[in-house]
C-alpha positions as CSV (number, residue, x, y, z in Angstrom):
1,X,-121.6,103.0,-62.8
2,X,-120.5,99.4,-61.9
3,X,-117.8,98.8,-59.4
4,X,-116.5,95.1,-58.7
5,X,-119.8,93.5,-59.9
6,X,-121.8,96.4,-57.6
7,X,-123.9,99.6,-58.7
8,X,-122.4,102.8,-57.5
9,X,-124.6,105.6,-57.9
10,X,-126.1,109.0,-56.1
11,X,-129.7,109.0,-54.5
12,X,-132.4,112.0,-54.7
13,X,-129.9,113.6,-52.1
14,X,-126.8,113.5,-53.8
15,X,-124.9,111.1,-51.9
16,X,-123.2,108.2,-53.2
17,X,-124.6,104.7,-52.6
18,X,-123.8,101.2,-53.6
19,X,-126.4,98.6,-54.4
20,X,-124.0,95.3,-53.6
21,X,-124.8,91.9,-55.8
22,X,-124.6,89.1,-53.2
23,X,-125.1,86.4,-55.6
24,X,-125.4,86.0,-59.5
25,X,-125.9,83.4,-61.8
26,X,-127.7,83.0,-64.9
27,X,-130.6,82.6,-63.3
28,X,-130.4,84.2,-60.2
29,X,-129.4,87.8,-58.9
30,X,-129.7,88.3,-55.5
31,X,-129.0,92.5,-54.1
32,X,-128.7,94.0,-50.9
33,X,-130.9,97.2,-51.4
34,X,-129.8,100.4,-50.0
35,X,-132.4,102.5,-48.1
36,X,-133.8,105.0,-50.5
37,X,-133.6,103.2,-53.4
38,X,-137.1,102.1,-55.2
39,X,-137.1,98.6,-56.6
40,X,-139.5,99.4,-59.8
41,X,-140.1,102.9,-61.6
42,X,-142.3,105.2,-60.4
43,X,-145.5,105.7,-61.8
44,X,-145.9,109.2,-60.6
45,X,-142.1,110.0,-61.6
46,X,-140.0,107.8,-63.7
47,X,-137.1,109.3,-63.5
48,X,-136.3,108.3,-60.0
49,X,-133.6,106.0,-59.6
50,X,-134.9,102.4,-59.0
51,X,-133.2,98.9,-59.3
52,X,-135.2,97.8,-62.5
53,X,-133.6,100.4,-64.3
54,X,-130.5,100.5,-63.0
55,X,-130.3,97.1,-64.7
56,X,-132.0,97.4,-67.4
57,X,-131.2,100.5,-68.5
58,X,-128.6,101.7,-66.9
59,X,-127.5,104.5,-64.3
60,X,-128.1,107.2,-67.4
61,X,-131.3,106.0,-67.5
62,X,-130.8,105.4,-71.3
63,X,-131.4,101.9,-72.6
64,X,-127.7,100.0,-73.4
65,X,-129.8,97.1,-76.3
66,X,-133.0,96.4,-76.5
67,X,-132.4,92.7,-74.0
68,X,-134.0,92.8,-70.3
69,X,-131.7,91.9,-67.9
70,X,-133.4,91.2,-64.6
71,X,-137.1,90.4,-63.8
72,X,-138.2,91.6,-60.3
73,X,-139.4,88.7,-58.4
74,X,-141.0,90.8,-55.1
75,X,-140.4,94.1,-53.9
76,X,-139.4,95.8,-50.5
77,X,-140.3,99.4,-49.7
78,X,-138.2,102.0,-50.8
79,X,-137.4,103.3,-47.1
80,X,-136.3,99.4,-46.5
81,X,-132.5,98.2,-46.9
82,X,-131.8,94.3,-47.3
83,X,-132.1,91.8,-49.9
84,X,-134.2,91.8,-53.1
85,X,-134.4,88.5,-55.2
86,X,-134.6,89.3,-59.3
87,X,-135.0,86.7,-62.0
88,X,-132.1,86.4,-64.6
89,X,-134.5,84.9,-67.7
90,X,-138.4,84.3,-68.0
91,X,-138.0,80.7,-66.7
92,X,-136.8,81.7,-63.4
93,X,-139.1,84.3,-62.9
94,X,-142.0,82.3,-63.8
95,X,-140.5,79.6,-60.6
96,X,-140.3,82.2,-58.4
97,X,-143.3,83.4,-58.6
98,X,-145.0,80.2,-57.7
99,X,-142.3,79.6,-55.2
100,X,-143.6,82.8,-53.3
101,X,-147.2,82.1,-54.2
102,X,-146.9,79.0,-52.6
103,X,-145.3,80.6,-49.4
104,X,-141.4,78.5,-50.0
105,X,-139.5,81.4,-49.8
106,X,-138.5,82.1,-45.9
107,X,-138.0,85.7,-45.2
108,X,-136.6,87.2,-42.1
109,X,-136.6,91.0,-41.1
110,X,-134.8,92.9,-38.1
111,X,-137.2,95.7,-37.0
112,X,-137.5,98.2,-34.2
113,X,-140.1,99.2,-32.9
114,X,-141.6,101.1,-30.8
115,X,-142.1,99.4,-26.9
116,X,-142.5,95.7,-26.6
117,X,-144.4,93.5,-27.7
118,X,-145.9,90.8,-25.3
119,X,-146.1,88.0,-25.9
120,X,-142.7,88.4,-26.7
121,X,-143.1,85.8,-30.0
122,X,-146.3,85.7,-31.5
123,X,-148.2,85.6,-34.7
124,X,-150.1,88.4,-36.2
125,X,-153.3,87.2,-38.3
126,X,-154.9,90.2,-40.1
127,X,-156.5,90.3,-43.7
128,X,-154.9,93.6,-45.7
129,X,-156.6,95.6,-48.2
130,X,-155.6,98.4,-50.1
131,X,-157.3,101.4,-50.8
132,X,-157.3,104.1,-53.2
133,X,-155.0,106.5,-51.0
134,X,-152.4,104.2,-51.7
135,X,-152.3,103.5,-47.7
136,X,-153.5,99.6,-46.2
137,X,-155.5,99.2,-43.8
138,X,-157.2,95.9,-41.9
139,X,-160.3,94.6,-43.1
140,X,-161.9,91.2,-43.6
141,X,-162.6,92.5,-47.4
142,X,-159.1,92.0,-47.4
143,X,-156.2,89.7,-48.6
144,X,-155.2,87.1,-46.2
145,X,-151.7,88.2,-44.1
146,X,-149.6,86.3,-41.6
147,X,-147.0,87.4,-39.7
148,X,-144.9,85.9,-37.5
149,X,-142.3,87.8,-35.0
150,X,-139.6,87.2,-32.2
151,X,-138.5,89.6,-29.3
152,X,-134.4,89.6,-30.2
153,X,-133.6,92.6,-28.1
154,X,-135.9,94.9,-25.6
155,X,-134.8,98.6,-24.7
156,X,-136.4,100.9,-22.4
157,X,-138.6,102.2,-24.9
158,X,-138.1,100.6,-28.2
159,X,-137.4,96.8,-28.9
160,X,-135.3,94.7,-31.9
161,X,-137.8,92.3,-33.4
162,X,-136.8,89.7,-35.8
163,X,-139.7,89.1,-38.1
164,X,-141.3,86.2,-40.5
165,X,-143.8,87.7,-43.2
166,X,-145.8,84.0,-44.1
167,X,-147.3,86.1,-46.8
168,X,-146.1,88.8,-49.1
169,X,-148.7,91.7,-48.7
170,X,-147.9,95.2,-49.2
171,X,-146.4,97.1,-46.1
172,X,-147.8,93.9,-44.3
173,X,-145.2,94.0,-41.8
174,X,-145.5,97.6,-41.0
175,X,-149.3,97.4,-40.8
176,X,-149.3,94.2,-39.0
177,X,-146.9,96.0,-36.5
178,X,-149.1,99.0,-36.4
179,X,-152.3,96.8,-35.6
180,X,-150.9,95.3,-32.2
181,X,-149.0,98.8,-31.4
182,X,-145.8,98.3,-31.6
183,X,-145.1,99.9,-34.9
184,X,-141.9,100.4,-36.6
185,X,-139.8,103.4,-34.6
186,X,-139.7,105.4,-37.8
187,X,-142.2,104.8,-39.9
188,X,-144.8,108.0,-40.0
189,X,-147.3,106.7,-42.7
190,X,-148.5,104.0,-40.2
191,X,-147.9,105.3,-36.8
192,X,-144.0,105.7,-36.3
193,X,-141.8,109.0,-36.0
194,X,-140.1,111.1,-38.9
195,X,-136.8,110.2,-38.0
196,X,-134.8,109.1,-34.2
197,X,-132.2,111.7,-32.9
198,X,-129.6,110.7,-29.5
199,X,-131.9,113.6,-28.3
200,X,-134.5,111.8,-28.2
201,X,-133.1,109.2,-26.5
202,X,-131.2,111.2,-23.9
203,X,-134.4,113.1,-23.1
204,X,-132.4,115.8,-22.6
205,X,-134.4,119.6,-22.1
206,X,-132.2,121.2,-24.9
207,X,-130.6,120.1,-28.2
208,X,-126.7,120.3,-28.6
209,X,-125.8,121.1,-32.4
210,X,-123.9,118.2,-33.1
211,X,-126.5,115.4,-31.6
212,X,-129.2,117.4,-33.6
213,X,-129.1,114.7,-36.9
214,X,-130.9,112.0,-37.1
215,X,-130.0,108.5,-36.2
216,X,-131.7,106.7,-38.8
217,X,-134.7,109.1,-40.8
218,X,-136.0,106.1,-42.9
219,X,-138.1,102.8,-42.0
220,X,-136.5,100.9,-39.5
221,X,-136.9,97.8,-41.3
222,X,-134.2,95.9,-42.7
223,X,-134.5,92.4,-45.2
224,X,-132.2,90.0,-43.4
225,X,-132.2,86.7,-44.4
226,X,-133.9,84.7,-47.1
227,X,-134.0,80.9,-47.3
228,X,-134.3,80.0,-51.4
229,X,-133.9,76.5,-53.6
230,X,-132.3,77.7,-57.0
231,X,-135.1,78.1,-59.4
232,X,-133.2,75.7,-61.7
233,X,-131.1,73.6,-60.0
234,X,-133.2,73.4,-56.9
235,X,-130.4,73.4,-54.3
236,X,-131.5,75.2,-50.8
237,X,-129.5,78.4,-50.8
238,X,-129.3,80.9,-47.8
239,X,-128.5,84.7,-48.0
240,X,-127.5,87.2,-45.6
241,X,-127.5,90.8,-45.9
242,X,-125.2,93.0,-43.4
243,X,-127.4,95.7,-41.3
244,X,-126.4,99.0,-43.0
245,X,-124.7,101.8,-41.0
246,X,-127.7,103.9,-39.7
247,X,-129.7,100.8,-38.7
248,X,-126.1,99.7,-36.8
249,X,-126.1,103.4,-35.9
250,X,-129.4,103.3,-34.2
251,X,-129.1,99.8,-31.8
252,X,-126.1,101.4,-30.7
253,X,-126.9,104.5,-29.3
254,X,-130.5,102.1,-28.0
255,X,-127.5,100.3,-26.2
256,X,-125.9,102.8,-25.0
257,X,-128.6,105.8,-24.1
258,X,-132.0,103.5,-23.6
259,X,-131.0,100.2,-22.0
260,X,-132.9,98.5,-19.2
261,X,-132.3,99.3,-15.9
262,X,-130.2,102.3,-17.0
């Protein structure tokens, strides 16, 4: 259902969620995903949840009038939280596509990872392709990919990158991350964990019941910031999405349990 302008609904799990509008217009509807939450249907399984629908259809999944309401303009993964630009009409979408085709929309990502990259800002240049596994892998039969990333925090064992996708492959950042090998903390389809308990951080020989959950048990990627000019009226527009709980969650117990010099 609808609350205050947001989407309140329950994911796979059963646990209510809220998919927050940061910005709308007629033209322009700007979101801040919630882990967990697919952008388009699934071809595999359409009926799990997923922002096109939830717009378009409806939280019942059942079609309100025949009119479209939003047309998705780029996608995140579903195990990613932060902000998703949709179209409002065919006019806008058809701008923003160009606009990201042409590489004039800034993106800006907070990741952890695992160790620490060095340099600590750098540039990762690594064609992407594809394959029929549904997984991507490096190759030069690939689609160009540039990446660009900055050291914003270092732990013992982890670090908090802030990253610049140039281009808009898919799981580029996670692959590109993967390919120098620092990749995302949790992330296990391309070299990460399943999930980060204060266990693991303490190291300690045992588990105690109550420190046995997990931290954060999705990708440890967030969509931060985006730089936009309005696809009609052209002004430069910035958004910001707030880091969700578990991603807080997770650089404070890094803080706390896996701090240099600790």
């Amino acid at each position: 259902m609808k609350q205050n302008n947001d989407f309140l609904f329950r994911n796979a799990e059963g646990k209510k969620q809220i998919l927050q509008i940061i910005f709308e217009d007629t033209d322009l509807l700007v979101l801040n995903k919630p882990a967990g939450l697919r952008v388009l249907p699934d071809r595999w399984n359409e009926d799990l949840l997923n922002v096109y629908d939830l717009f378009n259809r409806g939280p019942s999944g059942v079609a309100e009038n025949s009119e479209q309401k939003i047309w998705i303009v780029h996608r995140i993964d579903a195990g990613t939280s932060g902000l998703l630009i949709c179209a409002r009409n065919p006019e806008s979408h058809r701008i923003f596509n160009q606009s990201f085709a042409e590489g004039n929309i800034q993106k800006t990502y907070l990741a952890v990872v695992k160790g620490c990259p060095s340099p600590a800002e750098g540039k990762i240049d690594f064609p992407l392709l594809l394959t029929s596994q549904g997984r991507v892998k490096l190759s030069s039969q690939g689609k160009s990919a540039l990446t660009h990333y900055r050291v914003a925090e270092r732990f013992r064992h982890f670090s908090l990158l802030e990253v610049f996708p140039q281009t808009g492959r898919m799981h580029q950042i996670r692959v590109h991350l993967q390919a120098i090998g620092h990749p995302l903390a949790v992330d296990p389809k391309y070299g990460g964990a399943n999930d980060i308990k204060i266990t693991d951080l303490k190291k300690m020989p045992f588990r105690i019941e109550d420190e046995g959950s997990s931290l954060i048990s999705r990708l440890t990627l967030h969509a931060w910031k985006l730089k936009i000019n309005h696809p009609i009226q052209q002004q430069a527009m910035e958004f910001e999405a707030e880091i969700p709980k578990d991603f807080s969650a997770l650089l404070k117990s890094l803080r706390k349990w896996d701090r240099l010099n600790a």
